[in-house]
C-alpha positions, -999 to 999 in steps of 0.1 A, spaced: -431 29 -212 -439 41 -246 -454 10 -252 -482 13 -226 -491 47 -239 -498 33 -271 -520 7 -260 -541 29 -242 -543 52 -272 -555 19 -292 -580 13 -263 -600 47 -265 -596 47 -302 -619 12 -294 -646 28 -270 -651 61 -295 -654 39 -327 -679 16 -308 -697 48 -292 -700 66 -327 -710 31 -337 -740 31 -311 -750 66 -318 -753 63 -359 -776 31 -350 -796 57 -325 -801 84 -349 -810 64 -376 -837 48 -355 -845 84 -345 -848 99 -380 -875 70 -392 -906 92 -393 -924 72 -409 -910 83 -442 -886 61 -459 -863 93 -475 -846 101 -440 -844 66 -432 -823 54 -465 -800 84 -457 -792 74 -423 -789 41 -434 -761 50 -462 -745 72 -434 -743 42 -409 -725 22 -440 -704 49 -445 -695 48 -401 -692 10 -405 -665 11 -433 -647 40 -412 -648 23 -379 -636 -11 -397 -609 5 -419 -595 23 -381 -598 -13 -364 -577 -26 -392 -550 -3 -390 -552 -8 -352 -545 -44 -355 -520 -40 -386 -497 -16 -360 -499 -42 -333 -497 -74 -355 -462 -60 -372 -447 -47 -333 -449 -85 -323 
């Protein structure tokens, strides 16, 4: 039992990283006014999401990879 609640923790975990994902790629397309300035920092911000989102994936698969 405890092992279906964890799997549906690791599932949501999924759709919020991949949702943050979508809306740093929104907002960076949203800041571009034409200026570069708010542009590169969005840009460096969405690296910064990337990293986070794959460091959490990796950890996610580490935990399931060393249960089997």
């Amino acid at each position: 039992m405890n092992n279906i609640m964890e799997n549906k923790i690791t599932i949501f975990m999924h759709i919020v990283a991949y949702l943050f994902i979508v809306v740093v790629n929104a907002l960076q397309f949203m800041l571009y006014f034409g200026s570069l300035r708010p542009y590169e920092i969005a840009t460096i911000c969405s690296f910064v999401v990337y990293f986070v989102c794959t460091l959490i994936f990796g950890l996610i698969v580490n935990t399931i990879v060393t249960k089997i």
